[in-house]
Residue, then its C-alpha position, 0 to 999 in steps of 0.5 A: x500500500x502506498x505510503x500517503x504524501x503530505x503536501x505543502x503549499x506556498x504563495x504570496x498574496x503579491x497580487x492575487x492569482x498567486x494565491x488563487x492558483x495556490x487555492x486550485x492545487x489545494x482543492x484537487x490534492x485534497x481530493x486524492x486519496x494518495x494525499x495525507x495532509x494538505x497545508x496551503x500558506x502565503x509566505x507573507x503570512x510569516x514574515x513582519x509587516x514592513x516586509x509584507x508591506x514590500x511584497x504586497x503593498x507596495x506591488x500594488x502601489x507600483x500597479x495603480x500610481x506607476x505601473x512604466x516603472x513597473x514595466x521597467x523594473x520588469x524587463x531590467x530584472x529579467x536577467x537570470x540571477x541579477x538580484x538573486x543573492x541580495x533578494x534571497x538573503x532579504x528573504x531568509x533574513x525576514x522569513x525564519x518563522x516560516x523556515x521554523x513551520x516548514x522543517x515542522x511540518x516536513x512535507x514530502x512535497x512542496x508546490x510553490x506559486x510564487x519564487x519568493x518561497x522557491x527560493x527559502x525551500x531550494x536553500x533549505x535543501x542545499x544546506x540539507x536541512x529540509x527532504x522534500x520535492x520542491x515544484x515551481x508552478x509559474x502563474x504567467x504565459x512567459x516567464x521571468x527570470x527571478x522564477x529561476x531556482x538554484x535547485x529544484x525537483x520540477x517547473x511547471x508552465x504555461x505554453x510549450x513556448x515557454x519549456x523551449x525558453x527553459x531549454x533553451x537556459x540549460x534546464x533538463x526537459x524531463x524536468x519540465x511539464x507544461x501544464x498551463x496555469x491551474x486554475x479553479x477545478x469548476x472550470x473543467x465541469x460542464x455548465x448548466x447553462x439553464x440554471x445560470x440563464x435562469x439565476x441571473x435573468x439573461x436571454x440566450x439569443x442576447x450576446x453577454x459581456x463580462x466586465x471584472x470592475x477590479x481589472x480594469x486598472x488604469x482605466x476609470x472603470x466609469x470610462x469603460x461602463x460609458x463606452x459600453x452604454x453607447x453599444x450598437x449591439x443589444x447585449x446583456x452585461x454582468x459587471x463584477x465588482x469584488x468584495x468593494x461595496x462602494x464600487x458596487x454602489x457606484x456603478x449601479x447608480x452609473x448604469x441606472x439609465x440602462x438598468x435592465x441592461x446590466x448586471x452588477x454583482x458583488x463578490x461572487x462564486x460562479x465566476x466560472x460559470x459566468x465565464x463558461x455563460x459569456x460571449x466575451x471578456x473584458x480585462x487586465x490579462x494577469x496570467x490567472x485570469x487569462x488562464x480562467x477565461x482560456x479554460x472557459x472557452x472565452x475570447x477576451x477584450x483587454x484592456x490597460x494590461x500592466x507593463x511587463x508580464x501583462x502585456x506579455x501575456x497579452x501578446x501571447x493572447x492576440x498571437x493565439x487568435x484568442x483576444x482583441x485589444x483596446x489601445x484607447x477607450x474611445x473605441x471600446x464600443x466600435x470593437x466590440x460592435x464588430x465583433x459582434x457583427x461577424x460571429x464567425x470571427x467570434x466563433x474562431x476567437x472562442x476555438x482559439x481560446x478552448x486550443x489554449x485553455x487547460x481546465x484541468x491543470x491543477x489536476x495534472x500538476x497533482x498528478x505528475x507530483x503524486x505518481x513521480x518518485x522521490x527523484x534527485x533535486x536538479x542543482x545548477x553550479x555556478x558555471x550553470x548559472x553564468x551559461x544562463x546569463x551568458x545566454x541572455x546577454x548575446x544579441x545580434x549585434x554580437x553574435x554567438x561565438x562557437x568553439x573552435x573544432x581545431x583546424x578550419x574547414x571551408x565548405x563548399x556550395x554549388x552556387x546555382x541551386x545552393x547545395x552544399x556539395x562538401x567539407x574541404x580541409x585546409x590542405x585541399x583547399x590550398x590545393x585548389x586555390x593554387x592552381x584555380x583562377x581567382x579572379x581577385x583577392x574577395x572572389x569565392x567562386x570556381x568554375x568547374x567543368x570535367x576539364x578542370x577536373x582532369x586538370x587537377x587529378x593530373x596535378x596529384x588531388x587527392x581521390x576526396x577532393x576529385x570526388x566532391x567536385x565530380x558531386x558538384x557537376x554530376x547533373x549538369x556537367x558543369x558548376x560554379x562552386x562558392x566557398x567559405x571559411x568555418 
């Protein structure tokens, strides 16, 4: 009988699809049977308040008053292990409480939504004070280099794009599963679609909106509601506004001239439904609420995406096919009228979304961890680490420099069809160079006809050489071959 796991669940509340990806894996753990126990924590909840405050607060701050620095900081950070030794020691400096409940409750496996805590574990296992099997689920479609661990049992990813990038680094492919970004189970469950049409009083011929009030960032969610109230369309639109009662209250009173339109909720626990009930999406793309509208099938609208990881992940939605943007609010209402106007590019839009979206990987990232053995911790050494960095530093303008094989080759090409013909060592190359016509110092051509070739067989070529040029004419009895040097 198989030994049951306990599982150890770490995130922050530094933004909330961090902790609401945390909340999807604990619900299909605690639905194994292979599972003991089931800890679910935010590693802020261990620490002081002016490092909570660091984390949290003041990502949050960066989002609403300056997210151009936050852009900027994005991309200035994303270079493998940058910020990694002063960030890691902040982190253990302030985190000793959580590092105490972690060897207490030693889990048998670890799930990380977030790399702060990655990081505590992978030092507690380097020093080998912690046995666990620590698993790194990244809740973007791109990936960030402060995502990357000195140790670790295994990455999970959104998009197959984003296990080359990790290959690509050096990191182990076995070592990497692509699962997409877990997401509440509901997501995979069939809709009762009656019963929602019913609750909510909506009509199936009628398109409908799904505007998340809390997503709309930089954009007065006023503005965006304006834009919608001048729709050409008649639509029906649910206006979700979170656990912010005066925003409820606000927008109620906005929307009153077209009250019979709209449908304002507060907190709610149908969001899945909602979703799997809509026509289309309007909102921020973090990566968990991309990742919900994808597992719904639901094309999205965005808007006001955050500088850095956002609009990464909106990249990734419109190269999908599975998202339109509005780059001003003035024309909310004209892209969403045609839209509406041509339903088979709306029926493409939700074909594309249903290709990206993965309802079930919470449950293949329980599964994966729960079936794999106790297997050694990839560890990256130095000269690992600087490879990485090395990998992200090289540009165009400075191209890769490749090892030396020894002594140069020059390969030769049949000029007319581009058809590399063979490899010559420097001695046949000299050979060839003296006694063919060159007809200046950048000349790389020669004309070959069986003529020169009886030439060069008389003057003592070796039988390889010969062979590659007979190659270069055999289908038209003659070739200009160009020749370069590697």
């Amino acid at each position: 009988m198989a030994i049951k796991k306990r599982v150890l669940i770490l995130s922050t509340s530094s933004g909330s699809g961090h902790k609401a990806a945390a909340a999807a894996l604990e619900k299909v753990f605690r639905q194994s049977p292979l599972v003991a126990e089931v800890v679910n924590k935010d590693a802020l909840d261990f620490t002081n308040e002016a490092f909570r405050n660091l984390y949290s607060d003041f990502f949050l701050s960066l989002v609403q008053n300056n997210p151009h620095f936050l852009g900027w900081w994005y991309d200035e950070s994303d270079e493998p292990w940058r910020t990694d030794d002063v960030r890691l020691l902040l982190d253990r400096l302030n985190l000793q409480p959580m590092v105490k409940f972690v060897r207490e409750f030693q889990p048998d496996i670890t799930v990380c939504t977030h790399y702060m805590p990655a990081g505590i574990i992978a030092h507690l296992l380097e020093k080998r004070k912690l046995r666990t099997m620590l698993s790194i689920v990244t809740t973007d479609y791109d990936f960030h280099s402060m995502w990357l661990s000195r140790l670790f049992h295994r990455y999970f990813v959104a998009l197959n794009e984003t296990k080359a990038h990790l290959v690509a680094f050096g990191l182990p492919e076995n070592r990497i599963t692509v699962s997409g970004i877990p997401v509440d189970p509901a997501f995979a469950e069939p809709l009762d679609s009656d019963l929602i049409l019913s609750k909510y009083d909506l009509k199936p011929e009628k398109p409908t909106i799904l505007l998340s009030a809390g997503t709309a960032g930089g954009t007065p969610i006023m503005v965006v509601l304006e834009r919608l109230m001048q729709l050409r369309h008649d639509t029906q639109i649910i206006v979700v506004c979170g656990r912010n009662a005066e925003l409820k209250r606000d927008v109620e009173v906005f929307v009153a001239p077209q009250a019979s339109t709209f449908r304002v909720l507060g907190y709610t626990t149908d969001m899945a439904n909602l979703m799997k009930a809509s026509t289309l999406f309007i909102g921020k793309p973090g990566g968990l609420t991309a990742s919900e509208a994808m597992a719904a099938g639901l094309p999205m609208a965005i808007i006001s995406p955050i500088p850095g990881q956002e609009e990464r992940n909106s990249d990734h939605l419109l190269e999908k096919g599975a998202a339109i943007k509005f780059n001003d609010t003035t024309v909310i209402a004209y892209k969403i009228d045609r839209l509406l106007d041509d339903p088979e590019c709306l029926q493409r839009m939700r074909e594309c979304a249903k290709r990206l979206g993965r309802p079930n990987a919470a449950q293949t990232i329980a599964n994966t961890l729960l079936d794999e053995d106790h297997t050694r911790p990839v560890e990256l050494s130095r000269q690992a680490q600087q490879r990485m960095a090395e990998v992200v530093k090289r540009t165009d303008e400075a191209p890769v420099q490749r090892e030396s094989t020894g002594a140069p080759q020059f390969l030769l090409y049949n000029s007319q069809n581009g058809v590399m013909v063979g490899t010559l060592s420097k001695a046949q190359f000299q050979f060839l160079a003296k006694y063919l016509e060159k007809e200046g110092t950048d000349d790389h051509d020669y004309y070959i006809i069986p003529a020169t070739i009886d030439m060069l067989r008389e003057q003592g070529a070796d039988p390889e050489l010969i062979a590659i040029l007979l190659r270069a004419i055999a289908y038209t009895g003659e070739a200009d071959v160009h020749w370069i040097q590697c």
